[in-house]
C-alpha positions in Angstrom: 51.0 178.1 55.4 48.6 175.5 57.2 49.5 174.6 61.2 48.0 171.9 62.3 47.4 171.7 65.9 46.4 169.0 68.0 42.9 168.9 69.8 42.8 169.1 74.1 40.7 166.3 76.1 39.9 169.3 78.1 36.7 171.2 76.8 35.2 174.6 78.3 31.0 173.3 77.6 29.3 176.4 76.6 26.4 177.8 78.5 24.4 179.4 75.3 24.8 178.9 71.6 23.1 177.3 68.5 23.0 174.0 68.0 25.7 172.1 65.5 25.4 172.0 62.3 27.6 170.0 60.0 27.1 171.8 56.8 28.6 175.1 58.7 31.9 173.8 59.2 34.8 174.1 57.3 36.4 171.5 55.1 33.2 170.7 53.7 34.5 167.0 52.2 34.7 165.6 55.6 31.2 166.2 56.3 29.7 162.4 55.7 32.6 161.5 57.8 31.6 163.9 60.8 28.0 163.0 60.7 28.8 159.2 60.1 30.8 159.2 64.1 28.4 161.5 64.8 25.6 158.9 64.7 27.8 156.7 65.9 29.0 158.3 69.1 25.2 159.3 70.3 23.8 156.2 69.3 26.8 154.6 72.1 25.9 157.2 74.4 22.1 156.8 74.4 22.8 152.8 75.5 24.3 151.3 78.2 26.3 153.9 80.4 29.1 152.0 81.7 29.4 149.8 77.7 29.6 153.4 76.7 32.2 154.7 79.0 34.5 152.0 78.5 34.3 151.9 74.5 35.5 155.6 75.2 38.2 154.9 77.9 36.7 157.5 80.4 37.0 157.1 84.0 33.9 157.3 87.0 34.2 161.2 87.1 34.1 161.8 83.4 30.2 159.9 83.7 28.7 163.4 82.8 30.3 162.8 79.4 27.8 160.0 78.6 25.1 162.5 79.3 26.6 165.4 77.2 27.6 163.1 73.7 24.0 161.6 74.3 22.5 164.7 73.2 25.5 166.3 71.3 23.4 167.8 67.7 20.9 169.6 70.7 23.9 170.7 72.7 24.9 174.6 72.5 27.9 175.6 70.3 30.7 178.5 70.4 33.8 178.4 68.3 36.4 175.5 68.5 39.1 177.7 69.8 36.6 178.6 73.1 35.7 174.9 73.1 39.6 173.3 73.3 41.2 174.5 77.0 44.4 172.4 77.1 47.9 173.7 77.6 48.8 174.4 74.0 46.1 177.0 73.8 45.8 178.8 76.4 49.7 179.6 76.1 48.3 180.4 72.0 45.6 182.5 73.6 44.1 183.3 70.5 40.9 186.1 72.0 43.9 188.5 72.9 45.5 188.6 69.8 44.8 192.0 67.5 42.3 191.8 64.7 45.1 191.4 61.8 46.5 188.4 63.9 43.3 187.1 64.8 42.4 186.7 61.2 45.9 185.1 60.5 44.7 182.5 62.8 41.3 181.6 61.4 42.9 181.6 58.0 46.0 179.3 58.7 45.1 176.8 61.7 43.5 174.0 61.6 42.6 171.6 65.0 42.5 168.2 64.6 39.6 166.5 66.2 38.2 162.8 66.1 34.8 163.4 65.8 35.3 166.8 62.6 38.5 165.9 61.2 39.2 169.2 61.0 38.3 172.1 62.2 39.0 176.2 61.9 39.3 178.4 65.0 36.3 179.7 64.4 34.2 176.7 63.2 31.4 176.6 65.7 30.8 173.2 68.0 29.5 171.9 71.0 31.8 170.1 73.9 32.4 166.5 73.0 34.3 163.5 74.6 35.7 161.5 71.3 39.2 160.7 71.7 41.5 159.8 68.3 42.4 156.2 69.7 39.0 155.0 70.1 36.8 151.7 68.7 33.5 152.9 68.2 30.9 149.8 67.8 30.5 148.7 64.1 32.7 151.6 62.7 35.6 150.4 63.9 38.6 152.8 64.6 38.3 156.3 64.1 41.3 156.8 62.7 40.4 154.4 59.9 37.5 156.3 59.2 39.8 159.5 58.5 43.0 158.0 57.3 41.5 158.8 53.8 39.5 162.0 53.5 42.4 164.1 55.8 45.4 163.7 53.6 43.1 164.9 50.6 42.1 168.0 52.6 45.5 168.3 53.8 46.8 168.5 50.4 43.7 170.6 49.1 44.4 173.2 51.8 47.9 173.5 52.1 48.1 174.0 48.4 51.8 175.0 47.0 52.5 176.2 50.8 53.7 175.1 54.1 52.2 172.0 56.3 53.3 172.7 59.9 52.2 169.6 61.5 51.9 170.0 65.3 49.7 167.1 66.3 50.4 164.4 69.0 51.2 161.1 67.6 47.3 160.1 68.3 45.8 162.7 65.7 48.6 162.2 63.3 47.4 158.9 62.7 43.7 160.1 61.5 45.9 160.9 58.5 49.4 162.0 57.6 50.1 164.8 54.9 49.9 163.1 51.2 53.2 161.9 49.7 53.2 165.1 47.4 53.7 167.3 50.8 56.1 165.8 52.3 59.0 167.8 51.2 57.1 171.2 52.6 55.7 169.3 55.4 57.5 170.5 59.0 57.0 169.0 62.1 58.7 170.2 65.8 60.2 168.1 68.7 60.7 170.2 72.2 64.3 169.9 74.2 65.1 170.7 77.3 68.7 171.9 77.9 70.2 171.5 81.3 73.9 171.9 82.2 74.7 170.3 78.4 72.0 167.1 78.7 68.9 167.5 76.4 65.6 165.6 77.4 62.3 165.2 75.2 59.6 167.3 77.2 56.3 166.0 77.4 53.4 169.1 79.4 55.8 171.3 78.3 55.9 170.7 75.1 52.2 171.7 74.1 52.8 175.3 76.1 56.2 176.0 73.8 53.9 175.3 70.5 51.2 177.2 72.1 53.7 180.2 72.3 55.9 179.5 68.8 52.5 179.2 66.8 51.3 182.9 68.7 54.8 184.8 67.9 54.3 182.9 64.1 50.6 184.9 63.6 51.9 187.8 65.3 55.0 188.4 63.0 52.9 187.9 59.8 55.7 185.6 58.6 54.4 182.9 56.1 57.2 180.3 54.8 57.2 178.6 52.3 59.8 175.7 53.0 61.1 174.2 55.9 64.3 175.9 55.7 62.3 179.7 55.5 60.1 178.6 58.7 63.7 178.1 60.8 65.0 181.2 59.8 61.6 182.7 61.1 61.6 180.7 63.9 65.2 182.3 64.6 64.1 185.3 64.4 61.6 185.0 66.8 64.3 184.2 68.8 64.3 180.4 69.2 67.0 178.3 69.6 66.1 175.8 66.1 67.8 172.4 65.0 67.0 171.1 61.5 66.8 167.2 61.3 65.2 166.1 57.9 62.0 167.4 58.3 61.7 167.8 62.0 62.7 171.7 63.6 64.1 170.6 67.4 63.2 173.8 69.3 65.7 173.6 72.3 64.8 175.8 75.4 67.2 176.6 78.7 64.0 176.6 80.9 60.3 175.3 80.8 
């Protein structure tokens, strides 16, 4: 089984570390890729400041950003699940689980990101500000410089097993899973029951992954099909709805 789980803007900047190195990270074929926005993205952030900020959408506070891409290859690295900070995983809270989980996790997840494409858990980078909806001078899109390489790794990856796709619509368009995985591809929309009326929940939505993807490493479970990952799911003792391909995971609070 492969989950896929979305990237957070928030980053935690590490104080100490080595310095990135492309040829360490996993998912070796994207590498031309990475270094390619790499170049990219410094090369923007060494210019004009405020051009720079702008081509990335970031506000007067996030200024400090410039500084920190400027000298991203030089800038200390830990792994990619102490680097992302958002809601999904810190409810995922991947340094508490046991070792036998813990490898689960470095084996089976896989964060989207715009500047890697990919990344494990335990892939070691620096703190970056690259979102996946951004034009980057020359290059273009980002998204159009992975919508090619990411369904090959996808596929590569995921092999004869599950895709659980948890990304946001912005990192699913870096790539979607290749037409030969659709049928064991699974994605998840969040509900919100309340006295019979069911709403879409946005914040609350990345903590229930966080917490459905933790209870799916700590149970061992790997399905194979979308119907196998429901009755898991059900086990675990969420409410699930099966629509096509999509698992609605319908909570009473949030």
């Amino acid at each position: 089984m492969l989950i896929l789980l979305p990237p957070s803007e928030g980053k935690t900047r590490p104080e100490s570390g080595a310095p990135l190195d492309l040829e360490t990270l996993s998912f070796g074929r994207l590498t031309p890729v990475r270094a390619q926005l790499l170049r990219t993205l410094v090369k923007l952030c060494n210019g004009n400041p405020k051009r720079a900020m702008e081509v990335l959408g970031l506000g007067a506070t996030q200024a400090d950003a410039i500084a920190v891409n400027a000298v991203l290859p030089q800038e200390p690295t830990a792994r990619a699940d102490e680097i992302y900070t958002g809601v999904l995983f810190s409810e995922l809270d991947l340094p508490s689980l046991d070792d036998a989980s813990r490898k689960r996790a470095d084996e089976s997840l896989a964060i989207a990101s715009a500047l890697f494409g990919l990344l494990r858990p335990d892939d070691l980078i620096p703190a970056y500000r690259l979102s996946g909806n951004v034009t980057l001078p020359r290059l273009g899109t980002v998204a159009g410089r992975w919508r090619a390489p990411l369904p090959r790794v996808m596929g590569e990856v995921a092999g004869d097993g599950l895709l659980v796709d948890l990304r946001s619509g912005t990192y699913t368009a870096l790539g979607k899973p290749p037409a030969g995985l659709a049928e064991r591809t699974a994605t998840m929309r969040v509900l919100h029951e309340h006295r019979g009326v069911r709403k879409v929940v946005s914040h609350f939505n990345k903590a229930t992954k966080g917490r459905i993807v933790r209870g799916l490493l700590e149970s061992g479970a790997d399905p194979h099909t979308v119907d196998e990952l429901q009755s898991v799911l059900a086990d675990l003792g969420w409410t699930v709805e099966r629509a096509g391909q999509r698992l609605d995971i319908v909570v009473a609070e949030v």
